[in-house]
N, C-alpha and C positions, 0 to 999 in steps of 0.2 A: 790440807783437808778443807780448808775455807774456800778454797779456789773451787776444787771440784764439786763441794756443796754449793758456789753461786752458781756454776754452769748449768748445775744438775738442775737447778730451780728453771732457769731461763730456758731450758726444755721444756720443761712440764708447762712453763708458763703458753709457751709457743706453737705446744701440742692441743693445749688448752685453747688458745683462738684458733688456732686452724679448724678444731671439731664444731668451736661455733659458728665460724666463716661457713663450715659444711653444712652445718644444720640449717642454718637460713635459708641458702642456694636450694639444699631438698625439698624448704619447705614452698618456696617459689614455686619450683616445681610443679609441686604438688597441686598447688593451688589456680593454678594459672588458669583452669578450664573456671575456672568459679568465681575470676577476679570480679567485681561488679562493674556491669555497663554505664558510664557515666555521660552521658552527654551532653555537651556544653554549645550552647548556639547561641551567635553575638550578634544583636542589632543595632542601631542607630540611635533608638529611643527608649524612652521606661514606657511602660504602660500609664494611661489614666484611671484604667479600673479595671478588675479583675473579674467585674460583673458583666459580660459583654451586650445584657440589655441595654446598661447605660450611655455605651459609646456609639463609636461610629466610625473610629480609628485602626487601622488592622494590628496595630504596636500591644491593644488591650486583645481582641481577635485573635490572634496567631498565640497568647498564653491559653487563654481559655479553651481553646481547640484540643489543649491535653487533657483537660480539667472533667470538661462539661460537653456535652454530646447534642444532637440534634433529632429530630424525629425520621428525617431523611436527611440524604449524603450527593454529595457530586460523583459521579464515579472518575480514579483516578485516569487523571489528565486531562478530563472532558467534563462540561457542565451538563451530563444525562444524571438523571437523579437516581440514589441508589436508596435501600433500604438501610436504616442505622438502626432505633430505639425503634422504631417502625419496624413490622416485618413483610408487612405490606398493606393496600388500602384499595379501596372500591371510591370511585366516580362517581357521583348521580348524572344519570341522561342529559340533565339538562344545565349542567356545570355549578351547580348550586347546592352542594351537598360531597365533604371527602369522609370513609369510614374507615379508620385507620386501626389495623389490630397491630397492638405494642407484643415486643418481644418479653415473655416471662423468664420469672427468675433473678431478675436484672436488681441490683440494689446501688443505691447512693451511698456515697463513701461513708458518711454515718452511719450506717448498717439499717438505713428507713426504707422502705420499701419504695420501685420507679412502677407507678401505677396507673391509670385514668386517671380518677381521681388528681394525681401527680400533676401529670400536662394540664389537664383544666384548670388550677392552681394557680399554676405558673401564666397561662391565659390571661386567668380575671385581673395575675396583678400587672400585665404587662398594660392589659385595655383598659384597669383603672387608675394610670398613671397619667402622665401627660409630657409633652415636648421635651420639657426641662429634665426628665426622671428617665423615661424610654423613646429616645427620639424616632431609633428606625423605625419603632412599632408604627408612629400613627406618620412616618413618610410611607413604608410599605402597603400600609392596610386602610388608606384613608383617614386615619381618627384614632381617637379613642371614646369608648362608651359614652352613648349620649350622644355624639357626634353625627348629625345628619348625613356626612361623607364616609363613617366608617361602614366598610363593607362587611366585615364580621357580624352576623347575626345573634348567632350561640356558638357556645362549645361545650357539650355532653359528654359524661360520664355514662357508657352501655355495657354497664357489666366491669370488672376487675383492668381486662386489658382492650376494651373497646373505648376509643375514641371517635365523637363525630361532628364535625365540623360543619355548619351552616353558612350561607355567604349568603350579603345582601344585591349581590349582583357578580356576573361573571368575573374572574381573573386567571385572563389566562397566564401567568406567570405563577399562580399559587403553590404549587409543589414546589418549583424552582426556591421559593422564596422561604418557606418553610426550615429549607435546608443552610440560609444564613446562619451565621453564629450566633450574633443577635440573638437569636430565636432558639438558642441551646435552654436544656429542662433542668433547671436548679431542682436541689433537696425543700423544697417547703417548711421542714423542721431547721434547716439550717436557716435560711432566710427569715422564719420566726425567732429563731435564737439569736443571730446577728444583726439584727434591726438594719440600721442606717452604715454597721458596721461589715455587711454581708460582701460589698465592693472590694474587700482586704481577705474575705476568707470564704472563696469560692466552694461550692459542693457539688459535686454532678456524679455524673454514669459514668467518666471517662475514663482512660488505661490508664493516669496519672491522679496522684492526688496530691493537694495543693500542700505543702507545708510553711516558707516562708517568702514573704515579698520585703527584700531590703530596698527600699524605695531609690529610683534612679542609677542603682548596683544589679540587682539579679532579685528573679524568681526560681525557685528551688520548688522540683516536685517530684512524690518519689512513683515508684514502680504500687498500681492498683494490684494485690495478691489475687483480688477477686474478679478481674474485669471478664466479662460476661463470651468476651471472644476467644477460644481457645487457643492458646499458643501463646496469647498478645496480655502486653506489653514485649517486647525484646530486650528493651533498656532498666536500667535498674532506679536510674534517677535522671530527670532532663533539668538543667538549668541554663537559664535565658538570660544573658547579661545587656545591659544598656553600653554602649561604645560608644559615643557619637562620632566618634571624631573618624572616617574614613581609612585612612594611615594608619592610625592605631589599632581599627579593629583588623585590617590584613596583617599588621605586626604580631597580632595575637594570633591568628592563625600559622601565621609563618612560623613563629616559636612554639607551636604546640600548647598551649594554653588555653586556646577554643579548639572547638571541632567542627563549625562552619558558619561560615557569617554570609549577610545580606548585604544588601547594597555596595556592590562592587563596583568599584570605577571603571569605567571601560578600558583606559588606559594601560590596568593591571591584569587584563587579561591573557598579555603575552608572560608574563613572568610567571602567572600560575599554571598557564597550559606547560610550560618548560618545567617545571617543579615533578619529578618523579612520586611524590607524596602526597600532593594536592590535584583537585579536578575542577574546573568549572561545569556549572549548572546552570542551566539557562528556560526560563520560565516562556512557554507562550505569550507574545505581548496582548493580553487584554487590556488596555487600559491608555489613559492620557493623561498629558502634563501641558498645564497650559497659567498661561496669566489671566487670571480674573480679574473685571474692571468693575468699582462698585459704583453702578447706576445712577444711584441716590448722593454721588457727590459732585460736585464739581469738578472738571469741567467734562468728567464719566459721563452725566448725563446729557450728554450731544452723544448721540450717534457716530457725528463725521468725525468724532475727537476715536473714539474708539478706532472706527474704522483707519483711521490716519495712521496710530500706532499699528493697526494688523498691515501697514504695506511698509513698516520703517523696518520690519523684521526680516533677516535673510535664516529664513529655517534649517536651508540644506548644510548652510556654511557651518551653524550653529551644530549641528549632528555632527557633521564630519570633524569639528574643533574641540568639541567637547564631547561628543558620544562615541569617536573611536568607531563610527557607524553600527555600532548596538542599536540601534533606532533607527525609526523614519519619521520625515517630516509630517506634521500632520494639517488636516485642513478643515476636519469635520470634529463637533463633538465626543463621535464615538469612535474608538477605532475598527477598522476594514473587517476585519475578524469577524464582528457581530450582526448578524441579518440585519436587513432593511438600511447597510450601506450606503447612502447616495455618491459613488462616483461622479456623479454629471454634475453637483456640484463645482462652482469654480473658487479658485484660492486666491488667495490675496496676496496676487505676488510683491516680490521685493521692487517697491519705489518711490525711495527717499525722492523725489520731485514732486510725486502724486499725493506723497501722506503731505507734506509741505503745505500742496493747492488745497488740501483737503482742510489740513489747520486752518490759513485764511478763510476760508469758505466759513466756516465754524467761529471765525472772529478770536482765530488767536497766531496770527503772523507772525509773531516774534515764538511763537509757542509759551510753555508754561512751566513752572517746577511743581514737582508732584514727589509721593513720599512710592517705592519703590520695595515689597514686603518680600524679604527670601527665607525660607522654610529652614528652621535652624537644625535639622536633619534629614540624610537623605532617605527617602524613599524609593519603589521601587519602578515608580513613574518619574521620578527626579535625583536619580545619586548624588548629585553637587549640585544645588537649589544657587549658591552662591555663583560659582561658576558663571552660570545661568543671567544670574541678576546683572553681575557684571557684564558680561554681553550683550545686555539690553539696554543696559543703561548706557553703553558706548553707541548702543545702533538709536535709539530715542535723540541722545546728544547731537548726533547728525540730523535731526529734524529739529531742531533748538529746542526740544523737550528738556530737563534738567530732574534726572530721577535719583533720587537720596536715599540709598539702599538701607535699613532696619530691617530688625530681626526680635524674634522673644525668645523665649522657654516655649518648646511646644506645647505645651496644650494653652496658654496665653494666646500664642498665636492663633491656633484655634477658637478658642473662643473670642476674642477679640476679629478676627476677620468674621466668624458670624454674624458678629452684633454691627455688621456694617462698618468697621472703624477705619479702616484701612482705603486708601487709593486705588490701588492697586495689587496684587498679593500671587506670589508664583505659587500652585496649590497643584492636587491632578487627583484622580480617580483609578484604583484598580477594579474590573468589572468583578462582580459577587456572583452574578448566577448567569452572564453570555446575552442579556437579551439588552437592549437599546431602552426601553423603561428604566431599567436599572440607572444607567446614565442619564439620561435628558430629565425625565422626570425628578429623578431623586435630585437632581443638581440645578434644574432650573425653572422647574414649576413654580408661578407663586406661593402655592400653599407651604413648601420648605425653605421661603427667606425666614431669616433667624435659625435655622438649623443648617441643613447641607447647603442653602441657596444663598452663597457668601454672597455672589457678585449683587443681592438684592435686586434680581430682575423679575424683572412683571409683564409678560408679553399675555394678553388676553389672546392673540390668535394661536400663538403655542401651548396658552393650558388648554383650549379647546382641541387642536390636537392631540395632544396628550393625553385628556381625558378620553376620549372614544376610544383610543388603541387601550384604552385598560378594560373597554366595557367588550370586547370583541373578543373571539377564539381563531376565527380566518387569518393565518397569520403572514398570509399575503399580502390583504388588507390591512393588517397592520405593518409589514412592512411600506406599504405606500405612503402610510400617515407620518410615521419615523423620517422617509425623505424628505418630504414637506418638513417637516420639524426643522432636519437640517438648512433648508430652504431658507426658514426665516430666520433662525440662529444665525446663517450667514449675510444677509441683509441689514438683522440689526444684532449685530454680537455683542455680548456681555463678557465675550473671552477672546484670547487669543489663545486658539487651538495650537501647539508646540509641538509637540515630539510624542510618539508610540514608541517610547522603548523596549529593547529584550532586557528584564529584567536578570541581571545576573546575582547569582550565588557562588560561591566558593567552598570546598567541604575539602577534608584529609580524605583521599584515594580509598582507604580501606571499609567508607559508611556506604549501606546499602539502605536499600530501603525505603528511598525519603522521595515523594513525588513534585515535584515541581510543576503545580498545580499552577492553572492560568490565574484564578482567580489571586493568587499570592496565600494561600490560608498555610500554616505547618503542622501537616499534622506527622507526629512524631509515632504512633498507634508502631510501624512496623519497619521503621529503623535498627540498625545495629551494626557493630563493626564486622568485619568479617575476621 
């Protein structure tokens, strides 16, 4: 009787987990249409701030893109402007005047109202900052209030959802420029509430809202219930991890633990196109990756010393050795993409003899040692910044140059190569709105040394270029003044122009929706898995 009362248990016991084993499996099932969309995307870097007034960086840009919204948009794949928080706006005749009617209904994730009022808000505090607080504001817009250069006049409040904008002189990039991230419309009550603390707890209009930033780990942000464009969000939560390390973040993807990472090596792009499960992604190349020389040092500030180094470089060798030919060599500050191009410019071919005569010329025959800065994450103008250094530093060696490769924490590096400290430093540009101001200007105008203008150059014939193609709307004439730019960048350089690479991405085969924008920005708005 004990016998067949143990068996009889170890039935019932048996019949017992199989009904649970069942119940699970149904309730999978069941549920599967409703599991939550999690999206996980892996970069190189942490963010510096969450504020994207304060940066300048696309690592802080590409979070806030989910967050915080702009008044106009890029239209996807192309730098034409679209309406976003804008629904659209009126020109004055005479380019000196935009009247911009906001989309109603619209609210900030605090549940405060996106208003006039709102954008003007966000205006006064951008204009009444300065360098240190909002840099692109007074690189974009000339200044900040009070500023004899800034072009902004006013900015009015006409009614609940009228805004109107005043300019102190033509620009013709203004819409373009609007639609930076930078330039996304914070909640005013948040930024009251969070003081100095607002950089860590983002507010906007956007499909996502901010919940937490585990500093140099992940930003986590969930699905807006409320967000103003019907259908959108798709995703339920997007989280943005820091990876630095190249290898590791494709290992994370290869094991299914991200869901698409940036900065791919060119090298890995056979093994992901072979992969059934993964797809490469590949960004129009807007943008450059070059070595900056800071002017203001020794023995930078020779010319011939510069020039010597732009003929010790063998460009194509470098692409095809380390770019896997995702790239092309470059030769000009902007790349070919962006109007006002100078093809007829000439390059500075490869001639360790030439850079040689050129050292002696400049009085340094034996050459020099010099400190050699490589970006301690890749970007999308630089996947392997090291790589890089190392092959310059072997191509300079053959000119008896002696370059001593260092590296920081980024944003160290960053600010530190602005404040002049550096020798030399591998850096690059992905373009923001398609126009050649965008580049030349923002990156080599004297008025942005100490912010964008690392290499500390000061060409008075170039800011007078410069300056005119910002006061003009002929944008033919301004293309004339941009090849002249070129012109004289190439006669007295402050960089050696490197590589226009195709920026690659990598993603699991089954996400849709994700544009692979020239400028690099992510907007997550209409992603999802299939």
């Amino acid at each position: 009787m004990g016998k067949r009362y143990l068996i009889f248990a170890l039935w019932i016991a048996l019949v017992l987990i199989m009904a649970a084993c069942s119940g699970d499996n149904a309730d999978n099932g069941e549920n599967a249409d409703s599991e939550e969309q999690v999206f996980i995307f892996a970069r190189g870097a942490d963010s510096v701030s969450l504020d994207p007034a304060e940066v300048t960086d696309s690592e802080s840009e590409n979070v806030a893109q989910s967050i915080l919204e702009t008044l106009v948009t890029f239209e996807e794949g192309e730098t034409t402007v679209a309406p976003m928080l804008a629904e659209e706006w009126e020109e004055a005749e005479d380019g000196l005047a935009y009247t911009f009617t906001l989309k109603e209904g619209v609210q900030f994730h605090d549940g405060t109202e996106f208003n006039a009022e709102a954008v003007v808000s966000n205006f006064e505090r951008w204009m009444n900052g300065g360098a240190d607080q909002f840099p692109m504001y007074g690189s974009v817009f000339g200044g900040y209030e009070g500023d004899e250069t800034h072009i902004i006049d006013s900015v009015e409040a006409e009614g609940e959802d009228t805004v109107k904008v005043t300019l102190n002189q033509v620009k013709p990039t203004f819409l373009k420029d609007l639609a930076l991230t930078p330039f996304s419309i914070s909640s005013p009550a948040a930024i009251e509430e969070h003081g100095e603390e607002y950089s860590a707890n983002p507010v906007g209009t956007g499909p996502f809202v901010f919940d937490e930033w585990l500093r140099n780990d992940r930003v986590v942000m969930n699905k807006n219930e409320d967000y103003w464009l019907e259908g959108y969000p798709k995703l339920d939560s997007v989280i943005i991890r820091a990876i630095p390390d190249n290898s590791a973040r494709l290992n994370a993807l290869l094991s299914g633990e991200v869901d698409m990472i940036d900065g791919v090596d060119p090298d890995n792009v056979e093994q992901i196109e072979n992969s059934e499960d993964l797809k490469v992604l590949k960004r129009p190349p807007l943008n450059i990756g070059y070595l900056g020389m800071t002017v203001t040092r020794e023995p930078f500030d020779d010319k011939l010393v510069r020039q010597a180094l732009s003929h010790a470089v063998d460009k194509q060798a470098m692409v095809d050795g380390l770019f896997a030919g995702q790239a092309e060599p470059a030769k000009n500050p902007i790349p070919p993409s962006v109007e006002g191009y100078n093809e007829d410019v000439g390059t500075y071919e490869y001639d360790p003899e030439k850079a040689k005569e050129l050292l002696a010329e400049a009085g340094y025959p034996d050459g020099f040692e010099m400190e050699l800065w490589a970006m301690p994450v890749p970007r999308p103008y630089m996947p392997d910044a090291n790589k890089v250094a190392e092959f310059l530093q072997s191509s300079f060696a053959d000119i008896g140059v002696t370059a001593n490769i260092v590296t920081y924490e980024w944003a160290t590096y960053l600010d530190r190569a602005k404040k002049g400290e550096a020798d030399a430093f591998i850096l690059g540009w992905t373009g923001t709105n398609g126009d050649a101001d965008d580049f030349i200007y923002s990156l080599w105008h004297e008025d942005n040394i100490g912010d964008l203008n690392s290499t500390q150059y000061a060409n008075e014939e170039l800011n007078q270029v410069l300056e005119e193609a910002r006061t003009i709307t002929d944008q033919e004439r301004r293309n004339e003044l941009y090849r002249e730019a070129q012109e004289i960048m190439h006669e007295d350089p402050p960089i050696i122009p490197l590589v226009h690479p195709t920026p690659l991405l990598a993603a699991k085969s089954d996400i849709t929706g994700f544009d692979p924008h020239p400028t690099g920005r992510l907007m997550t708005t209409k992603i999802e898995f299939e």
